[in-house]
C-alpha positions in Angstrom: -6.7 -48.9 67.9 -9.4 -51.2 68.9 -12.0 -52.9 66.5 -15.1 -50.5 66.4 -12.9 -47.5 66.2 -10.8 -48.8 63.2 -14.1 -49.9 61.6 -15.5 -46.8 61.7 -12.4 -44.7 60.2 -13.0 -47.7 57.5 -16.3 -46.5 57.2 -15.7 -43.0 56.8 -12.7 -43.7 54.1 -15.2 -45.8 52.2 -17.2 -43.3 51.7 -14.7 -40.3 50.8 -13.7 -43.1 48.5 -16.8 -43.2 47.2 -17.1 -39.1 45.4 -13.9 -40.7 43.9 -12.9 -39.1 40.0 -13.5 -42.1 37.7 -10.8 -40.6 34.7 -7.5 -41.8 35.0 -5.0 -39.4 36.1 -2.3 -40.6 33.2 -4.6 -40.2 30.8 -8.0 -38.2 30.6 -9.5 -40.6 27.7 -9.9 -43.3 30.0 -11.8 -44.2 33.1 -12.2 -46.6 35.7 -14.1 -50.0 34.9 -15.2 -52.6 37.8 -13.0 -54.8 37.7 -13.4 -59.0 39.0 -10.4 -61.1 40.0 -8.8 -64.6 41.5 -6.4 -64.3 44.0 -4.1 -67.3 45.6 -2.5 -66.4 49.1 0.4 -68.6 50.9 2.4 -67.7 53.9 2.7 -68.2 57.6 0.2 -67.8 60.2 1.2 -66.8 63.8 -1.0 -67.4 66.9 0.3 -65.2 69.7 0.7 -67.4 72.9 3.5 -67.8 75.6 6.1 -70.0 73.5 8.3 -69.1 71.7 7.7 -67.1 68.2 9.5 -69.4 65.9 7.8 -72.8 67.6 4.0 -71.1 67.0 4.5 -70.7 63.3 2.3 -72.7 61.2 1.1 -72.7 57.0 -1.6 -70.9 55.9 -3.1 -70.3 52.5 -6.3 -68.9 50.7 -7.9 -68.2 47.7 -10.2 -65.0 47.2 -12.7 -63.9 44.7 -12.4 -59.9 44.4 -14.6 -57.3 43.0 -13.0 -54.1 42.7 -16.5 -51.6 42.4 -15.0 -48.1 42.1 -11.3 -46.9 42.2 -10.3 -47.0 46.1 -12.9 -50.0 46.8 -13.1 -53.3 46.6 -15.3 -56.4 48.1 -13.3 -59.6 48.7 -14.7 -62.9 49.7 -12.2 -65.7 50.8 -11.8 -69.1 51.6 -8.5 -70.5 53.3 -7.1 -71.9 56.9 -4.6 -75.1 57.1 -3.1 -74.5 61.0 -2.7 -73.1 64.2 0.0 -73.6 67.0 -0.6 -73.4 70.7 1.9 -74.4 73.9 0.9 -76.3 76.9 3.2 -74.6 79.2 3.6 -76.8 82.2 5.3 -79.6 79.6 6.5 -77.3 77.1 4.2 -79.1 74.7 3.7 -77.4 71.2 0.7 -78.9 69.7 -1.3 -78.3 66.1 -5.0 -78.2 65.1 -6.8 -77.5 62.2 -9.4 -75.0 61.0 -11.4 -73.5 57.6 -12.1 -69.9 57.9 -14.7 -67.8 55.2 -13.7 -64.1 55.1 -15.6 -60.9 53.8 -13.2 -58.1 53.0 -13.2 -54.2 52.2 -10.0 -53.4 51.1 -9.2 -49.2 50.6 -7.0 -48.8 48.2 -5.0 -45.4 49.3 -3.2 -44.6 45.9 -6.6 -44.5 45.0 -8.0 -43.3 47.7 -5.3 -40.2 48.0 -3.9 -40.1 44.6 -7.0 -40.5 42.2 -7.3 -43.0 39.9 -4.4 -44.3 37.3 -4.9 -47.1 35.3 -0.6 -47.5 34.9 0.0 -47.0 38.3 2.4 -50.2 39.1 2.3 -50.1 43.1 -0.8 -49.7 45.1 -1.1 -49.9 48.8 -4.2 -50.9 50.4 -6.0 -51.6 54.2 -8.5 -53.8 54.5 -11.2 -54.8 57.1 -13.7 -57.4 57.5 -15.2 -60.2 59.4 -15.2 -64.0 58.9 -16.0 -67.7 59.8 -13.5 -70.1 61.7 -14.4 -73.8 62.3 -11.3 -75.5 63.9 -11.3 -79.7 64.1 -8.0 -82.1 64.8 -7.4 -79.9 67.6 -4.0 -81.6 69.0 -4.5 -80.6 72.2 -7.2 -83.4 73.0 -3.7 -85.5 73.0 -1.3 -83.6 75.2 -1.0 -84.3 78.8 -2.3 -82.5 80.9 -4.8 -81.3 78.5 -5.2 -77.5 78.7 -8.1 -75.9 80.1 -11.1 -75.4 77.3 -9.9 -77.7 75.4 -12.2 -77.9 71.9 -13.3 -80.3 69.4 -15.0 -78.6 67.4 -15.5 -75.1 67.4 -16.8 -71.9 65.1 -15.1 -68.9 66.2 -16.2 -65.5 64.3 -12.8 -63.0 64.0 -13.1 -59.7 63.2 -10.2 -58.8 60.4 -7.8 -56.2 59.6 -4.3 -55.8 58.0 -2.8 -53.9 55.5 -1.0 -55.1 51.7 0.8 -54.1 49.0 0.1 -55.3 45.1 2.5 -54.9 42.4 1.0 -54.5 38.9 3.0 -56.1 36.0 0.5 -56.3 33.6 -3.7 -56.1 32.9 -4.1 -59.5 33.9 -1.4 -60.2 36.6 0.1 -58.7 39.8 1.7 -59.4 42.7 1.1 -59.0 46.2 2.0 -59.1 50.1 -0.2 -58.9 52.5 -0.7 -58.5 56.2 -3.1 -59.4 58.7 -4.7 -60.0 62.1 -8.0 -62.2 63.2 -9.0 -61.4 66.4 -11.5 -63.6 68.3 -12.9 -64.7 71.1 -11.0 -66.5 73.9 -10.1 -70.4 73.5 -9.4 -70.1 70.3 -5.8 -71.6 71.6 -7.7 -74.0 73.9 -6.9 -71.9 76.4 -8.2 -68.9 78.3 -6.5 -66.1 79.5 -9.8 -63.1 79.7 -8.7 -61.4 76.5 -9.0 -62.0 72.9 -6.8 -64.6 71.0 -4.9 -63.2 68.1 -3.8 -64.8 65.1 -1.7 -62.8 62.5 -0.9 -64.0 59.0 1.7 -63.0 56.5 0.7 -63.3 52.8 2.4 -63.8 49.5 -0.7 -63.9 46.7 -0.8 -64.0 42.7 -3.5 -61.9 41.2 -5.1 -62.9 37.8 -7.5 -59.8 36.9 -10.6 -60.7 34.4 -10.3 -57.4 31.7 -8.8 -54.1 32.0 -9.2 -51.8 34.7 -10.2 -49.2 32.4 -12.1 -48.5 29.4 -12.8 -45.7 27.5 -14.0 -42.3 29.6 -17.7 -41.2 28.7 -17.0 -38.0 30.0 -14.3 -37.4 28.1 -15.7 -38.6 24.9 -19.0 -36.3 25.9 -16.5 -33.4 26.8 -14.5 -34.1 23.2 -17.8 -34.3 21.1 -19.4 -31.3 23.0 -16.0 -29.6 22.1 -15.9 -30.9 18.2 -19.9 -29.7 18.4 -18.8 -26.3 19.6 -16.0 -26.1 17.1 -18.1 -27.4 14.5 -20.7 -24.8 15.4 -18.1 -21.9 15.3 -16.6 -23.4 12.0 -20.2 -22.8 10.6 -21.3 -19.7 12.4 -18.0 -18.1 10.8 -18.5 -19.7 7.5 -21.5 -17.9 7.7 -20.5 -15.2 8.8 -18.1 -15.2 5.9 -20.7 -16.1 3.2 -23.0 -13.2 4.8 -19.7 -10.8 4.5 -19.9 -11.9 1.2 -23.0 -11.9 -0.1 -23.1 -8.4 1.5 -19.8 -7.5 -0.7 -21.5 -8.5 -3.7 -25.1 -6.9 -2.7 -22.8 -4.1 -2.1 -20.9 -4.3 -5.4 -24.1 -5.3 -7.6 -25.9 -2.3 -6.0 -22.4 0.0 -6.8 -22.9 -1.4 -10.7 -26.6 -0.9 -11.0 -26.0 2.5 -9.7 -23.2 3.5 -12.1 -24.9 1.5 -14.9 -27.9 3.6 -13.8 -25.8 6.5 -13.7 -24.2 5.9 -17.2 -27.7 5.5 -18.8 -28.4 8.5 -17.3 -25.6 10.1 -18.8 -25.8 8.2 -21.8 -29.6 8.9 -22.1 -28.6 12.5 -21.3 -26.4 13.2 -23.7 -29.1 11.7 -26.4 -30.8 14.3 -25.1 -28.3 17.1 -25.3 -27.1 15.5 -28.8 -30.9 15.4 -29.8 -31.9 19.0 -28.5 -28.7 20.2 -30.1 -29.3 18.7 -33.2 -33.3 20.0 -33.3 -31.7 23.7 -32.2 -29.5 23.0 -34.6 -32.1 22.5 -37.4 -34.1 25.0 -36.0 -31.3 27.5 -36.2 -30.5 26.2 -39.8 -34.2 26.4 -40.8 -34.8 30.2 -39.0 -31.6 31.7 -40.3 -32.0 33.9 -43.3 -30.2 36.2 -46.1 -31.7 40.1 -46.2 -30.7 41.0 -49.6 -30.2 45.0 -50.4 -30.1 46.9 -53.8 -26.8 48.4 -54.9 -25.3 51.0 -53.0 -28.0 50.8 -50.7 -28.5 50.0 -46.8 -32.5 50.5 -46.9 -34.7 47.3 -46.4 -37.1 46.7 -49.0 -40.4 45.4 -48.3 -40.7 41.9 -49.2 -37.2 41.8 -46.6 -38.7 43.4 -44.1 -41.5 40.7 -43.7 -38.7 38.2 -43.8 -37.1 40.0 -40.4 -40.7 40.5 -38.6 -41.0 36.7 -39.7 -37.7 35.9 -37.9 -38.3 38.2 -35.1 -41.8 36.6 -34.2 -39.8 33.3 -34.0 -37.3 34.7 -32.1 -39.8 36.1 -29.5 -41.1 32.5 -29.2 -38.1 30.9 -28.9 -36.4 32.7 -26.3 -33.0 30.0 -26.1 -31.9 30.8 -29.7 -30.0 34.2 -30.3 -29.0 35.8 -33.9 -25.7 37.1 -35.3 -26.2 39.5 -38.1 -23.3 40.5 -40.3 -23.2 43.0 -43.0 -21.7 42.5 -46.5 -21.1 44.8 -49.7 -19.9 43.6 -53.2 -16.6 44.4 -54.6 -17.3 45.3 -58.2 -19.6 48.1 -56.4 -17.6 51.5 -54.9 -14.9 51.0 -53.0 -13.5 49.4 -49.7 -14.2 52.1 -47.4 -17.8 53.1 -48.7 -18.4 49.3 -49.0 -16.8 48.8 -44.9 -19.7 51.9 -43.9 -22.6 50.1 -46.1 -22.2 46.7 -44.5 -22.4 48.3 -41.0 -25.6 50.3 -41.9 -27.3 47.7 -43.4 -26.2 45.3 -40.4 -27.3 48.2 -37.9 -30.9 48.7 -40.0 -31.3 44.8 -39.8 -31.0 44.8 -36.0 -33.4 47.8 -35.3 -36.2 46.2 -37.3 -36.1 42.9 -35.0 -35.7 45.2 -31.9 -38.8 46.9 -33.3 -40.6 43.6 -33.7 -39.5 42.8 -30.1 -36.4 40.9 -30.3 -33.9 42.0 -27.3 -30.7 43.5 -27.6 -28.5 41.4 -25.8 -29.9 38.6 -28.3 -28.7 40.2 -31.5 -24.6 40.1 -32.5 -23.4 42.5 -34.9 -20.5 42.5 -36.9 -20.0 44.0 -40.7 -17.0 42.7 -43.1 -17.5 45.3 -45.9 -16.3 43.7 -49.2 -13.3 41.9 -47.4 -15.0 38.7 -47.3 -17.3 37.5 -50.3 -20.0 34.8 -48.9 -21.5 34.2 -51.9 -19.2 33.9 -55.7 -22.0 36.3 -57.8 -21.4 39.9 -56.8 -25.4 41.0 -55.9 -25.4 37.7 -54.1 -22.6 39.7 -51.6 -25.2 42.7 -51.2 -26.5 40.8 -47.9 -27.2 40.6 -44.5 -26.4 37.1 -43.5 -28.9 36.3 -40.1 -27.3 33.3 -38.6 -29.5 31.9 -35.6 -27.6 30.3 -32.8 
C-alpha cells in the first residue's frame, strides 16, 4: 500500500471515527472525556540498506505530547531521533550519523474505532499516520573512504509516517505500550542513492502518563435518567391524581348518597308528621263529630231535637267526604227482654241511618251493627237507650 492510498483509508476511518458513541460500553453512566498525555518511547531504529540487518541497528527514542479528542482519535506531536546506520559497500564500512526528527501523528484507535468506547477496556490497538521533520548532522560518512556518493552534512529530510501499536492500560494515569513504525523519505537519506525512497523503521517500547480520567460522567445519560425520574414523577402525580379525583368523586358520590337519604328520611320523617298530624286532626275531628242519639223507652222513633243532631252530622259528613260513620244500636236491660231489646237496637240503628241517607250521606259510608242489651255502653240504664255514631 503506497502513501496516498493509506492516507486516504486514514482519512476515511477518521471520519467514521468521528459519528463515534461517546457512552461507555461497560457502563452507560459515563462517557468519553478528551483526554491529554506524556509519552516516552525507546527502542531500535532500522534503516534498510545492503548490509547486514543486525550491523544497521541503531538507538532511538522520543517523547510525545498526545491529545486524545474523541474515542478512536487522537493528535500526537513528537520530538525524538539519536541514529542511523548506513554501509559503504565496496569496504564493508558501517558508518553512523546523527539526526532530530519533529513528528505530527493521527493515531486510530480500532477498539474504538470498531468496538465503541469503554472506559475499562485494558488493550487497545491502534494505526497511526503522519508526517514530520528530519535534520541529520555528524554524518559519519564524511570519514569513510571512499566516501559514498551524496554524501551530506547537513540535511532536512521530510518522511511521511505510518505504523501501527498496541497500549496496555493498567491504570487512569499509566499504560504501556509497543509501537511500530516506518519513515519514508526521500533518497540520500543513507548518503546514498539508489532512485527509490529510503526507509527507516523503528520499534518502540513507550510509558504513558495520562492527565485525568478518560471518562466522566455521561450528560446523556443523566438527561435520559432525569427525563425518565420527570416522567415517572409526572405519572406518580398524574395517578395520585387520578386517585384523589377517584376519591373525591367517591365521596361526592357518598355525600350526594347521604343528602339524598337524609333528604329522603326528612321526607319520610316530615311525612309521617304529616300522616301523624292529619291523623291526629281526623282523629279530633272524628272525636268532635261523633255523637249519642238517645231514644225513649221501648221506642226506636227519633225525636226531634235528635233528629237535628243527625241532619247536623250528615251536613258534616257531606262536607267531609274522607270520614265514614259506624252506627250501632243499644237497648237497656232493666227494659223488656233480650230478644225485643236485640229487634229495638236494630230499628233504631236502621232509623239512624235512613235519616243521614236522607240528608245525603252515602250508603257505603254508614256501618251498621246493633248489640241489643248484650253490651251496656253506658252504667245508667236510659243512658243504654242509644245510638252510638262513631265517625271514622
Amino acid at each position: 500500500m503506497n502513501l496516498k492510498r493509506f492516507s486516504l483509508v486514514l482519512a476515511a476511518a477518521m471520519v467514521s471515527a468521528a459519528a463515534l458513541a461517546q457512552q461507555s460500553k461497560s457502563d452507560p453512566s459515563v462517557e468519553f472525556r478528551p483526554q491529554w498525555s506524556m509519552q516516552l518511547q525507546g527502542g531500535a531504529a532500522y534503516t534498510l540498506g545492503e548490509a547486514a540487518f543486525g550491523d544497521l541497528l541503531s538507538p532511538a527514542a522520543f517523547i510525545n505530547a498526545e491529545y486524545r479528542f474523541i474515542p478512536a482519535l487522537s493528535l500526537r506531536i513528537g520530538v525524538g531521533g539519536w541514529q542511523g546506520k548506513g554501509c559503504q559497500v565496496v569496504t564493508n564500512t558501517i558508518y553512523s550519523y546523527k539526526f532530530g526528527q519533529g513528528n505530527i501523528d493521527l493515531k486510530l484507535d480500532l477498539c474504538n474505532l470498531f468496538g465503541g468506547f469503554n472506559h475499562k477496556r485494558v488493550c487497545n490497538v491502534y494505526i497511526l499516520g503522519g508526517v514530520g521533520g528530519m535534520y541529520g548532522f555528524r554524518n559519519g560518512a564524511n570519514s569513510v573512504s571512499p566516501a559514498p556518493e551524496y554524501v551530506w552534512t547537513r540535511k532536512l529530510f521530510v518522511p511521511g509516517r505510518m505504523g501501527t501499536g498496541i497500549d496496555f492500560r493498567i491504570g487512569n494515569r499509566i499504560s504501556l505500550g509497543i509501537e511500530g513504525n516506518a519513515n519514508v523519505m526521500s533518497d540520500r537519506f543513507n548518503s546514498k542513492r539508489a532512485g527509490n525512497a529510503d526507509w527507516q523503521f523503528n520499534l518502540l517500547a513507550g510509558l504513558t502518563v495520562h492527565f485525568g480520567k478518560n471518562h466522566r460522567a455521561s450528560k446523556a445519560y443523566l438527561a435520559a435518567q432525569e427525563e425518565a425520574m420527570a416522567a415517572e414523577a409526572a405519572a406518580a402525580a398524574a395517578e395520585a391524581q387520578r386517585i384523589a379525583e377517584e376519591k373525591a368523586k367517591a365521596a361526592e358520590e357518598e355525600a350526594a348518597i347521604k343528602a339524598a337519604q337524609k333528604a329522603e328520611a326528612e321526607r319520610e320523617e316530615a311525612a309521617k308528621a304529616e300522616a301523624q298530624a292529619r291523623a291526629a286532626e281526623h282523629a279530633k275531628a272524628a272525636k268532635e263529630h261523633s255523637d249519642n242519639i238517645w231514644f225513649a223507652i221501648g221506642s226506636a222513633k227519633i225525636r226531634k231535637e235528635e233528629a237535628a243532631k243527625l241532619e247536623e252530622l250528615a251536613k258534616w259528613l257531606v262536607e267531609n267526604p274522607d270520614f265514614s260513620v259506624a252506627v250501632v244500636g243499644y237497648a237497656d236491660q232493666e227494659t223488656g227482654n233480650s230478644n225485643v231489646n236485640m229487634q229495638l237496637s236494630k230499628s233504631r240503628a236502621a232509623n239512624v241511618k235512613d235519616v243521614l241517607m236522607k240528608n245525603g250521606v252515602a250508603e257505603g259510608r254508614i256501618v251498621t251493627d246493633h248489640k241489643g242489651d248484650t253490651v251496656q255502653p253506658f252504667e245508667q240504664a236510659q243512658q243504654n237507650r242509644v245510638v252510638i255514631c262513631t265517625v271514622e
